[in-house]
N, CA, C and O of each residue as an XYZ file, in Angstrom:
740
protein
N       4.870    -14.230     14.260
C       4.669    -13.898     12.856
C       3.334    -14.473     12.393
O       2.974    -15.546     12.877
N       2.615    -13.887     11.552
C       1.117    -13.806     11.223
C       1.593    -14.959      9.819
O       2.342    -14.750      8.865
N       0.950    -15.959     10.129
C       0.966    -17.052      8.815
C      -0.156    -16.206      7.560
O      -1.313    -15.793      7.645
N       0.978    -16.222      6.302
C      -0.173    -16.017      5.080
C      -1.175    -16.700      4.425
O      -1.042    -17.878      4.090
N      -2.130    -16.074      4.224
C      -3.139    -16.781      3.711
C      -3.052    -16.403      2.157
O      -3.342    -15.243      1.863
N      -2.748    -17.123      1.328
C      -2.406    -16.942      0.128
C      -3.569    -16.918     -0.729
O      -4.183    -17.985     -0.722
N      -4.165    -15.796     -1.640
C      -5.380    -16.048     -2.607
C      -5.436    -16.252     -3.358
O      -6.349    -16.887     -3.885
N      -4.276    -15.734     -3.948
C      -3.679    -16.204     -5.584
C      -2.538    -15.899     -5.635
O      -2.138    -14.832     -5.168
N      -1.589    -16.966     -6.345
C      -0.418    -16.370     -6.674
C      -0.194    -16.653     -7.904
O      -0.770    -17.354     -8.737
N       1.055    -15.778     -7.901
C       2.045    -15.546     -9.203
C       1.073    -14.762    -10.416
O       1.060    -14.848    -11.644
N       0.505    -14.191     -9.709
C      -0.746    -13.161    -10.779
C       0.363    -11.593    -11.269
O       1.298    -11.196    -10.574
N       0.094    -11.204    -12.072
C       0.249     -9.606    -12.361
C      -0.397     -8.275    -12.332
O      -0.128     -7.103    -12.595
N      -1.240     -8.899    -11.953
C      -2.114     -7.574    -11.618
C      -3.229     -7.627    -10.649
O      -4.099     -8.339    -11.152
N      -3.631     -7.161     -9.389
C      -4.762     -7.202     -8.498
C      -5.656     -5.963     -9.040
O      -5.276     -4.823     -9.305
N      -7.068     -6.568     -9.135
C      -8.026     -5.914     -9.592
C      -8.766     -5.414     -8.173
O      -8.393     -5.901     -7.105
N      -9.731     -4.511     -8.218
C     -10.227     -3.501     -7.667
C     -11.346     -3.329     -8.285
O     -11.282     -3.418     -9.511
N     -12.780     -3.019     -7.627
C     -13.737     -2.033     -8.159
C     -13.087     -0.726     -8.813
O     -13.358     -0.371     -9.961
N     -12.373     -0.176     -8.134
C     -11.585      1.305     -8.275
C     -10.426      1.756     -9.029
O     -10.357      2.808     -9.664
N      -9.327      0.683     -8.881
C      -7.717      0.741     -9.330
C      -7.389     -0.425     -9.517
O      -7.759     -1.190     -8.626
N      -6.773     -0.913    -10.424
C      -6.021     -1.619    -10.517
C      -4.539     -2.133    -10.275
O      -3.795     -1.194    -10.557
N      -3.962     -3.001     -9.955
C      -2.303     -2.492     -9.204
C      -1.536     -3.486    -10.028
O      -1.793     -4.683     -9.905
N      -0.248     -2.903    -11.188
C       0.508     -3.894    -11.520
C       1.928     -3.071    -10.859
O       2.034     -1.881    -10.563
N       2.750     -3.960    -10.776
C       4.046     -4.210    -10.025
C       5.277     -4.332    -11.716
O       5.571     -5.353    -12.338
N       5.629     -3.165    -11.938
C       6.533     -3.226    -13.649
C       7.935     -2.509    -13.089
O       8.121     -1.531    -12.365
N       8.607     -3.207    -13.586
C      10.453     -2.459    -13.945
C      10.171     -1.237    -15.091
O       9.223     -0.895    -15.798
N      11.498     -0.808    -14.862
C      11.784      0.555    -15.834
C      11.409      0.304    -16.839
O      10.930      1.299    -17.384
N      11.342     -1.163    -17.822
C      11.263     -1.240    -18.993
C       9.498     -1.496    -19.004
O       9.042     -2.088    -19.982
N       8.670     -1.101    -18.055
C       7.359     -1.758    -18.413
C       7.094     -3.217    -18.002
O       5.888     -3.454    -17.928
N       7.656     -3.948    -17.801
C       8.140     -5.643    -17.729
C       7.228     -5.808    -16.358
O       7.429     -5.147    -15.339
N       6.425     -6.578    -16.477
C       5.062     -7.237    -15.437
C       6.501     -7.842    -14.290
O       7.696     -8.081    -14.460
N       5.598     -7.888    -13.198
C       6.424     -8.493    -12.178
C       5.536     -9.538    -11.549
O       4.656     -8.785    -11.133
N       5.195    -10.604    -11.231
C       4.682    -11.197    -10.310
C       4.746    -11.763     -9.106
O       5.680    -12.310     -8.518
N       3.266    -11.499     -8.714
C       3.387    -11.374     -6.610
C       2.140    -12.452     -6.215
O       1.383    -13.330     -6.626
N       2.382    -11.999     -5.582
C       0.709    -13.145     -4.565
C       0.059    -12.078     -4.215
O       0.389    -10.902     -4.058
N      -1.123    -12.780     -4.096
C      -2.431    -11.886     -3.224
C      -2.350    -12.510     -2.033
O      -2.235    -13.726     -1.879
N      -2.414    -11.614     -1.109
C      -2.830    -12.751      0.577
C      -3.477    -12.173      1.084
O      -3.519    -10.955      0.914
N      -4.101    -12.690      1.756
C      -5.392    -12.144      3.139
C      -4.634    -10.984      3.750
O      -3.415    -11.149      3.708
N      -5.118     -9.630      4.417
C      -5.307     -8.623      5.092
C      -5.006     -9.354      6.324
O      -5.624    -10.384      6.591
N      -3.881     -8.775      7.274
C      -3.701     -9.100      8.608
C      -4.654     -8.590      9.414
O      -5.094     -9.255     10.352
N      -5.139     -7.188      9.109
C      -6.154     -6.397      9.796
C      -7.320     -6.976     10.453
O      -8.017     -7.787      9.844
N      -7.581     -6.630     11.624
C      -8.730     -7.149     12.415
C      -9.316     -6.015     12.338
O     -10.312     -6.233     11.649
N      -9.294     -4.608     12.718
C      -9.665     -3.472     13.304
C     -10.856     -3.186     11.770
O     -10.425     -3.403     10.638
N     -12.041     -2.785     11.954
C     -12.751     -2.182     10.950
C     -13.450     -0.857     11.562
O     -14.393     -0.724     10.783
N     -13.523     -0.074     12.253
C     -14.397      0.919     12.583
C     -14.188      2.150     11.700
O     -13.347      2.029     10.809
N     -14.577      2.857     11.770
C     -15.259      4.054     11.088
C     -15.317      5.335     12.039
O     -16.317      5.468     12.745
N     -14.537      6.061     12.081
C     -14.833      7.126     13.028
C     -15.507      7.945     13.037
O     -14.913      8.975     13.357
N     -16.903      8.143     12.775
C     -17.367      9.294     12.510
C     -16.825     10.885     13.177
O     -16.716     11.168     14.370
N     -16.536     11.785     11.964
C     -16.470     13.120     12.784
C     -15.087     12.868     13.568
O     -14.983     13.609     14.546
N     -14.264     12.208     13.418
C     -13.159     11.562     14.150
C     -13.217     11.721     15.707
O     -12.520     12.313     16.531
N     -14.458     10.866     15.766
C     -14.609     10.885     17.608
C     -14.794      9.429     17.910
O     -15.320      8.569     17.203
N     -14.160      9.304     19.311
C     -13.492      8.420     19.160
C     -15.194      7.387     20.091
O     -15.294      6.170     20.246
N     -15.974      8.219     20.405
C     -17.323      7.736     21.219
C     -18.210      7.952     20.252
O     -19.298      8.246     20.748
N     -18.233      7.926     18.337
C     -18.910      7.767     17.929
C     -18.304      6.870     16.198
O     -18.186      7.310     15.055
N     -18.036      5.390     16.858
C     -17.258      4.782     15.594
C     -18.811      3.497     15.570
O     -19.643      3.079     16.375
N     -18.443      3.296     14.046
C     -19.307      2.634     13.304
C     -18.919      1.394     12.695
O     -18.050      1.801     11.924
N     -18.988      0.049     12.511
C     -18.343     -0.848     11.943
C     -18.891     -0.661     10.346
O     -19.964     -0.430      9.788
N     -17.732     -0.861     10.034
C     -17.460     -0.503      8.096
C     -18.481     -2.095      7.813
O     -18.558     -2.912      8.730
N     -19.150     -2.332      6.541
C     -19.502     -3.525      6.150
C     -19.443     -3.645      5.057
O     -19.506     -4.836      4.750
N     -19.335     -2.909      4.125
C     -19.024     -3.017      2.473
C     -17.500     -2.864      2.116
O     -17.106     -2.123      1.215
N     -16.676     -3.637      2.907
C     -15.223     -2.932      2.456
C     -14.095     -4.309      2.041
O     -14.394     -5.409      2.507
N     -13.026     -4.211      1.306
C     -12.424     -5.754      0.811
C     -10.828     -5.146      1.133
O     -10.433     -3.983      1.061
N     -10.035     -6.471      1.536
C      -8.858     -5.893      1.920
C      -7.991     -6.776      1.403
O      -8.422     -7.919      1.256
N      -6.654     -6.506      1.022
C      -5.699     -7.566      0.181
C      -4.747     -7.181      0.590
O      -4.682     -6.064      1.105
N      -3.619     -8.066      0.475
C      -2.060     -7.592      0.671
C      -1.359     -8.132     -1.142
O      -1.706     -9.260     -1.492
N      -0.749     -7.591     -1.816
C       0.315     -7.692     -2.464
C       1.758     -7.986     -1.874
O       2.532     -7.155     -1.399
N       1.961     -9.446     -2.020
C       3.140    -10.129     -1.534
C       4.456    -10.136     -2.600
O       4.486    -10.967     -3.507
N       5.274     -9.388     -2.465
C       6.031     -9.515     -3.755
C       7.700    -10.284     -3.224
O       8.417     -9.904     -2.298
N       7.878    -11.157     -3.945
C       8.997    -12.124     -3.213
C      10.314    -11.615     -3.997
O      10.470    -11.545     -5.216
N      11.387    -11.215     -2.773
C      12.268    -10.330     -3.348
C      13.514    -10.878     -4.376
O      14.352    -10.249     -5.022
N      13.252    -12.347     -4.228
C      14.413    -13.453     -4.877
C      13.491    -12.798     -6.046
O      14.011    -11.719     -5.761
N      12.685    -12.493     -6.999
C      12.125    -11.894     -8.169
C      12.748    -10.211     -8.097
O      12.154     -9.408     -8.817
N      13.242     -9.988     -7.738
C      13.414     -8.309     -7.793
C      14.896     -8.487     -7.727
O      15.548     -9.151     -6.920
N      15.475     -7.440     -9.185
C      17.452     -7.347     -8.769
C      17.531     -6.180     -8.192
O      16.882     -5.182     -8.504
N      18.464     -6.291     -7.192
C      19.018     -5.680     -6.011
C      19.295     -4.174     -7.207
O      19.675     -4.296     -8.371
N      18.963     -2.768     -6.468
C      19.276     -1.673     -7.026
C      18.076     -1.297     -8.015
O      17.462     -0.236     -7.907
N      17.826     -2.161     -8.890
C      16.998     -1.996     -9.844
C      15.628     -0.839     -9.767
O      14.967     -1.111     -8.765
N      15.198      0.018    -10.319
C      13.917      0.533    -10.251
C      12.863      0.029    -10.802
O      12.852     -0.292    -11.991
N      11.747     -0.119     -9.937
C      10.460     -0.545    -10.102
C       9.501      0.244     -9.545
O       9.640      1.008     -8.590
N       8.571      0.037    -10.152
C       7.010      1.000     -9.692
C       5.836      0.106     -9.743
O       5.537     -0.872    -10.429
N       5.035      1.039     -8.394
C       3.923      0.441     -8.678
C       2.719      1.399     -9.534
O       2.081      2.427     -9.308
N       2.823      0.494    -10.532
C       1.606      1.153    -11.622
C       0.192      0.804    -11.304
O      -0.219     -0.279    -10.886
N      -0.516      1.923    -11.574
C      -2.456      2.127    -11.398
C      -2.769      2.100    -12.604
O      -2.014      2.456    -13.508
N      -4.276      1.541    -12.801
C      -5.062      1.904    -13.862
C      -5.328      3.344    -14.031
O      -5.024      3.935    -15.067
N      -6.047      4.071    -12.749
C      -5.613      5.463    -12.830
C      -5.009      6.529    -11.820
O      -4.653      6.219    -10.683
N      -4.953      7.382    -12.164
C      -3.960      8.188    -11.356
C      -4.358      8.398     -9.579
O      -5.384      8.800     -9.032
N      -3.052      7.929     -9.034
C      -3.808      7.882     -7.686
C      -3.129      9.223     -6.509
O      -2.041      9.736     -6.768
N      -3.690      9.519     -5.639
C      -2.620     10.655     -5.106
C      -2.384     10.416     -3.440
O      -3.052      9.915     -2.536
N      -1.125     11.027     -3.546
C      -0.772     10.861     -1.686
C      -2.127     11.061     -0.546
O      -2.803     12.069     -0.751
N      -2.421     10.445      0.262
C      -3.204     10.762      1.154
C      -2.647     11.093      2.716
O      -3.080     12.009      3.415
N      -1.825     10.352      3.016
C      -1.364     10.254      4.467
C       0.077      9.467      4.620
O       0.718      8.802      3.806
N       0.371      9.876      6.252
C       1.847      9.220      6.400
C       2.042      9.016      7.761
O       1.713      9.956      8.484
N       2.664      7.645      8.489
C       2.825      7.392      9.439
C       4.387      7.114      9.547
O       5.127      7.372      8.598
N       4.914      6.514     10.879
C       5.559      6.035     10.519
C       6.156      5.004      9.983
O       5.863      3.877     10.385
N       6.991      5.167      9.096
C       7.597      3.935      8.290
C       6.699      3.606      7.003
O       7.021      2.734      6.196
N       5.625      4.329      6.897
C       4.974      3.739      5.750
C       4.050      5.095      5.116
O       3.729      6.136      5.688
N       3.833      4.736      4.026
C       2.623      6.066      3.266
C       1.855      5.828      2.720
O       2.017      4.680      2.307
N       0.848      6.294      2.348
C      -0.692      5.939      2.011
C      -1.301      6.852      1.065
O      -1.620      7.991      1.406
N      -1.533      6.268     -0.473
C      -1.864      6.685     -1.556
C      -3.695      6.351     -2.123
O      -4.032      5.182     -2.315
N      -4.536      7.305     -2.296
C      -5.603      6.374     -2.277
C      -6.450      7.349     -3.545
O      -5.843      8.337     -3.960
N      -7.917      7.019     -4.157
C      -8.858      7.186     -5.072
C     -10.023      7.033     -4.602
O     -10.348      5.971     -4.070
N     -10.741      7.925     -4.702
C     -11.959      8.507     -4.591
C     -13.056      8.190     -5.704
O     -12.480      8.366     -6.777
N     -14.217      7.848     -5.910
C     -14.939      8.011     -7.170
C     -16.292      7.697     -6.582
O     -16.285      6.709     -5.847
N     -17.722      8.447     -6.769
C     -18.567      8.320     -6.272
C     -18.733      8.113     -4.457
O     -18.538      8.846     -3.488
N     -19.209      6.668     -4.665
C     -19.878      6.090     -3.440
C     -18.390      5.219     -2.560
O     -18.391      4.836     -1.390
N     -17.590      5.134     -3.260
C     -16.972      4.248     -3.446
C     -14.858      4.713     -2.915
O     -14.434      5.461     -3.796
N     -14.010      4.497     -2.095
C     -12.835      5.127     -1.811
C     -11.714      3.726     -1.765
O     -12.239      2.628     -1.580
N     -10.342      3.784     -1.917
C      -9.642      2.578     -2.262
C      -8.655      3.618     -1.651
O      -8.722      4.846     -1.715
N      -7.644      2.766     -0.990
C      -6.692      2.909     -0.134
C      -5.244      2.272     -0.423
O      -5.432      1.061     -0.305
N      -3.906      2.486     -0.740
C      -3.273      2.472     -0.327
C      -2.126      1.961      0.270
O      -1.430      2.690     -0.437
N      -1.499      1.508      0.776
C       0.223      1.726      2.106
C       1.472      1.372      1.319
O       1.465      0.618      0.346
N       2.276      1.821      1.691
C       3.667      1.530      1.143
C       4.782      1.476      2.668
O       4.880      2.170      3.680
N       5.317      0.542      2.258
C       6.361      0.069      3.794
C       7.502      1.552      3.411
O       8.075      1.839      2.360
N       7.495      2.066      4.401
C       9.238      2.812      4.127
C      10.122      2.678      5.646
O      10.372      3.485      6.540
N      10.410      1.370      5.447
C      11.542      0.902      6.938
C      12.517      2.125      6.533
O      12.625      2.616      7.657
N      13.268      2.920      5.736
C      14.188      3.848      6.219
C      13.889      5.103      6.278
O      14.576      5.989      5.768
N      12.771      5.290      6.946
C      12.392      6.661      6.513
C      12.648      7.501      7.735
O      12.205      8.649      7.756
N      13.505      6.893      9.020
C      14.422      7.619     10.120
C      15.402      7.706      9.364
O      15.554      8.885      9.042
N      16.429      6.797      8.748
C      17.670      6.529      8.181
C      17.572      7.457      7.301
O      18.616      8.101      7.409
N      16.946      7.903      6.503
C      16.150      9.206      4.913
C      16.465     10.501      5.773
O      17.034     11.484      5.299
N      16.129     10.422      6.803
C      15.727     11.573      8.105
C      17.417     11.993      8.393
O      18.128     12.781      7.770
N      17.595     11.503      9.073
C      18.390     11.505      9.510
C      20.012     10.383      9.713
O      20.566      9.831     10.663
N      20.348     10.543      7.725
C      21.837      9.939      7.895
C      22.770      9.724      8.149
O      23.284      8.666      7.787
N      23.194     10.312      8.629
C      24.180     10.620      9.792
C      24.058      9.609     10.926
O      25.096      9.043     11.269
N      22.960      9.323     11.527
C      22.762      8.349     13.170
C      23.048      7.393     11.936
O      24.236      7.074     11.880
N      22.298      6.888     10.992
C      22.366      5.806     10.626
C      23.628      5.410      9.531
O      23.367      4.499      8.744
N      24.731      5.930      9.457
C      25.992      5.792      9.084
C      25.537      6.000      7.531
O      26.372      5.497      6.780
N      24.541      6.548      6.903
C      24.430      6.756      5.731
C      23.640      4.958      4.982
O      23.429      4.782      3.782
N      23.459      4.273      5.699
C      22.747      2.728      5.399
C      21.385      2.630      5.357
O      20.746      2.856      6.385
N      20.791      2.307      4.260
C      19.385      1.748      4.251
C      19.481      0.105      4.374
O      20.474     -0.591      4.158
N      18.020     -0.360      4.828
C      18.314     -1.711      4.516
C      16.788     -1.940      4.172
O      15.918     -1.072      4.249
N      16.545     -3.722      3.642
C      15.782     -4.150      2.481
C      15.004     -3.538      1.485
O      15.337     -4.069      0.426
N      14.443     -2.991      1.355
C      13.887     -1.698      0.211
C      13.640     -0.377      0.586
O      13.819      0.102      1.705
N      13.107      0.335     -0.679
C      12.683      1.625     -0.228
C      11.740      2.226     -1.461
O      11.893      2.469     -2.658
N      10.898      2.304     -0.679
C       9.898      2.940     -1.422
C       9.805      4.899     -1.298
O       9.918      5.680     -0.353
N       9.575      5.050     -2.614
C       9.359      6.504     -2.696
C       8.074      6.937     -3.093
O       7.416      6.107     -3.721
N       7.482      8.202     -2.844
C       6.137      8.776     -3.371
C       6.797      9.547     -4.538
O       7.862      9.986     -4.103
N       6.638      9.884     -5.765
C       6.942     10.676     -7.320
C       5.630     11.683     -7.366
O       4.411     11.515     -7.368
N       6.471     12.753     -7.398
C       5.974     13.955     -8.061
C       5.809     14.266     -9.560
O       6.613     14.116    -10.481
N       4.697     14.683     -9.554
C       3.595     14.370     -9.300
C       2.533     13.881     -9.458
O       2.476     13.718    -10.677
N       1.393     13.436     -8.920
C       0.891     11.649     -8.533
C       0.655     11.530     -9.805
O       0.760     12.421    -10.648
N       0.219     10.037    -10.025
C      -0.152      9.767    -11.199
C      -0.131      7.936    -11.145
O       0.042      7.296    -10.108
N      -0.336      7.377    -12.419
C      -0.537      5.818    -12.582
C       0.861      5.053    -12.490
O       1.104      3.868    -12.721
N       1.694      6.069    -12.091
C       3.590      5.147    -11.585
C       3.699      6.188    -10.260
O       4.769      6.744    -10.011
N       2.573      6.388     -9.486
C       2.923      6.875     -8.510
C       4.074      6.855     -7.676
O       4.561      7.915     -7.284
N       4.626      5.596     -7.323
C       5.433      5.256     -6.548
C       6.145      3.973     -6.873
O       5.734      2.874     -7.244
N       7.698      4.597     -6.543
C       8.390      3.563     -7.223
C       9.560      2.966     -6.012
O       9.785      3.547     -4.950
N      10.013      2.082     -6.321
C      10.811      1.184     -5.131
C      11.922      0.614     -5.700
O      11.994      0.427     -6.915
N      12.991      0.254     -4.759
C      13.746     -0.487     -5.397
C      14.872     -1.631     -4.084
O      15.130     -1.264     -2.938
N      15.258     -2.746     -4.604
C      15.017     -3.707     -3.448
C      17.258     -3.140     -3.009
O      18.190     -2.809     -3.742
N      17.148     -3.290     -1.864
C      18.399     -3.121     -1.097
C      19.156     -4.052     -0.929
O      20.251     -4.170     -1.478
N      18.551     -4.982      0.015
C      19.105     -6.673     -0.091
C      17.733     -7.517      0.045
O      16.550     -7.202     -0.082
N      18.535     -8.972      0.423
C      17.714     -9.758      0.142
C      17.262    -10.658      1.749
O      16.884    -11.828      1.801
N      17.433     -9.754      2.890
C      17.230    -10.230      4.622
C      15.577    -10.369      4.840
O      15.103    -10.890      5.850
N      14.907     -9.923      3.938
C      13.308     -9.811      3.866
C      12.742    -10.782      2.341
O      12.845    -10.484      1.151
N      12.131    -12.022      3.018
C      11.589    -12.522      2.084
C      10.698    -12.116      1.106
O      10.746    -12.684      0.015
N      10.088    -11.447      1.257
C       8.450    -10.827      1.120
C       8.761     -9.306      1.151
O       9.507     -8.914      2.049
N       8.145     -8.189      0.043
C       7.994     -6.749      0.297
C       6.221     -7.383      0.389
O       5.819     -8.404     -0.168
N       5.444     -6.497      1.198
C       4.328     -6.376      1.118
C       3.630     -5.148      0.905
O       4.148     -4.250      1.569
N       2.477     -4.702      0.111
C       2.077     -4.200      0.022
C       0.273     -4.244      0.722
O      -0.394     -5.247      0.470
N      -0.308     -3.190      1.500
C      -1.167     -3.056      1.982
C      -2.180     -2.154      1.221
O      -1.859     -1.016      0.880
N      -3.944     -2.902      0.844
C      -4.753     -1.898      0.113
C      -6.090     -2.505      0.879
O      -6.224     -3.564      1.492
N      -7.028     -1.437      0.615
C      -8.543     -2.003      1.262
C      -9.513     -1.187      0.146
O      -9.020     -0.434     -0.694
N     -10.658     -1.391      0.234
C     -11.662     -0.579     -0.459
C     -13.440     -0.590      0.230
O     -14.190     -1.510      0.555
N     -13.568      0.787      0.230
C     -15.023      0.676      0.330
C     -16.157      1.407     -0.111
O     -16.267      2.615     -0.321
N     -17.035      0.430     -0.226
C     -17.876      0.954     -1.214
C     -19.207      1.488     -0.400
O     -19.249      1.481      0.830
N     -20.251      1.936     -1.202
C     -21.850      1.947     -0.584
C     -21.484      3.131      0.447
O     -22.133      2.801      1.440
N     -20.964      4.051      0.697
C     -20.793      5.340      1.108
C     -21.799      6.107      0.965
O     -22.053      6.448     -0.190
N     -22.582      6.558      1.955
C     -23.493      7.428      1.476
C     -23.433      8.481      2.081
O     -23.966      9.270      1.301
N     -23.060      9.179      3.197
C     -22.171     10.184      3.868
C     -20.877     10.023      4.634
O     -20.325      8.941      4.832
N     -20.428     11.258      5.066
C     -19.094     11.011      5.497
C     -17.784     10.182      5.010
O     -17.120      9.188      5.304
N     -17.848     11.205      4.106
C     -16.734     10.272      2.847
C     -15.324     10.488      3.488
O     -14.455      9.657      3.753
N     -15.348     11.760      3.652
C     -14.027     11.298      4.538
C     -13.560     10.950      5.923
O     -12.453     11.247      6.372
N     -14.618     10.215      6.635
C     -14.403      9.784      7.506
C     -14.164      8.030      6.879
O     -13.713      7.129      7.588
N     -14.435      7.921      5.942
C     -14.527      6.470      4.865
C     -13.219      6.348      4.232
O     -12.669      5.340      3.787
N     -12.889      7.352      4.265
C     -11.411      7.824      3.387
C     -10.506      7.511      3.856
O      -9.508      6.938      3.420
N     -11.008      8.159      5.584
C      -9.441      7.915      6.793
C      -9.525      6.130      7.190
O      -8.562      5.364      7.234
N     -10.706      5.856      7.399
C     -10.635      4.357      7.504
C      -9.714      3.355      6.345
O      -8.668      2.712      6.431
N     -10.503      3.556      5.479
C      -9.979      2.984      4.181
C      -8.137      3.091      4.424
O      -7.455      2.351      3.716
N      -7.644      3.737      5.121
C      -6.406      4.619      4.532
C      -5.932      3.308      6.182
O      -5.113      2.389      6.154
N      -6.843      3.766      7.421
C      -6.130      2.940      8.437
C      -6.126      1.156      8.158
O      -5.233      0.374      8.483
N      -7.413      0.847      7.465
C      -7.388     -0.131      7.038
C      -5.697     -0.710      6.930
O      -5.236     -1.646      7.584
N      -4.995      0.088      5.975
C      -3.937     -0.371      5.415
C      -2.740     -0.529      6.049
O      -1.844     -1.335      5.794
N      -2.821      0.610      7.202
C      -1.562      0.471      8.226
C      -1.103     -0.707      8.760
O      -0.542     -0.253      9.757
N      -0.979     -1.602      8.800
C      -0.450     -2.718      8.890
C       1.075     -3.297      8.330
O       1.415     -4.443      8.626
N       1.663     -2.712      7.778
C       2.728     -2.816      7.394
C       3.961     -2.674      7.959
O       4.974     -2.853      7.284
């Protein structure tokens, strides 16, 4: 297990060049999390998505949103709210990736979804989710995506985001990085 590097805690909101991210219940009601260091080592850049022509990223910042689930009641709905409207980009497994575009400049993203075989296919899994679940909401916007906690076997929900700036071509090869940046979850 990867020890956290904690940057700030018990904050409500992580700021961004790009987006802003607060963590609110149904009623609007701030939630507070930690910031921690990015597990991510990997920075390249694929140009043209080839895999004999990658570039190391150098203008880019990466954070995790640590949200501790003894703060979250079991069932409850919560979202994560943007300053502005952000939209689906990509999906792997177990997790999805929401990101913003503006100029020179692209912000990234991830959301954990541990049941998203169990979502798939209920039946193998006796109809059981376990510790949260995050959803993507139609359609996107500044409560893009909302979650809600299952039990309490996971200390920590984490959330994964990166950003980069000084783009001057190949934006979406900046886009897909930005977006892998976040896979880590």
């Amino acid at each position: 297990m990867i020890e956290d590097k904690v940057l700030e805690s018990n904050v409500t909101v992580l700021r961004t060049p790009l987006v802003d991210i607060e963590i609110v219940d149904e009623d609007e009601k701030n939630i507070s999390f930690d910031i921690v260091d990015s597990w991510n080592t990997s920075h390249g850049v694929y140009i043209n998505n080839d895999e004999n022509h990658i570039i190391e990223a150098t203008d880019y910042e990466e954070k995790q949103i640590r949200i501790r689930t003894d703060s979250l009641e079991i069932g409850k709905k919560y979202y994560v709210k943007t300053s502005v409207p952000i939209e689906s980009r990509d999906s792997d497994e177990r997790l999805f990736t929401y990101g913003y575009t503006k100029g020179s400049q692209t912000f990234a993203i991830s959301f954990p979804d541990p049941n998203d075989m169990a979502k798939l296919f209920p039946e193998e899994f006796d109809n059981k989710l376990e510790w949260y679940d995050f959803n993507g909401e139609a359609p996107s916007g500044t409560k893009a995506v909302s979650f809600y906690l299952i039990d309490r076997e996971k200390e920590f929900i984490y959330i994964a985001t990166a950003w980069i700036w000084n783009i001057q071509a190949h934006m979406d090869d900046y886009e897909s990085a930005a977006e892998v940046f976040t896979w880590i979850v």
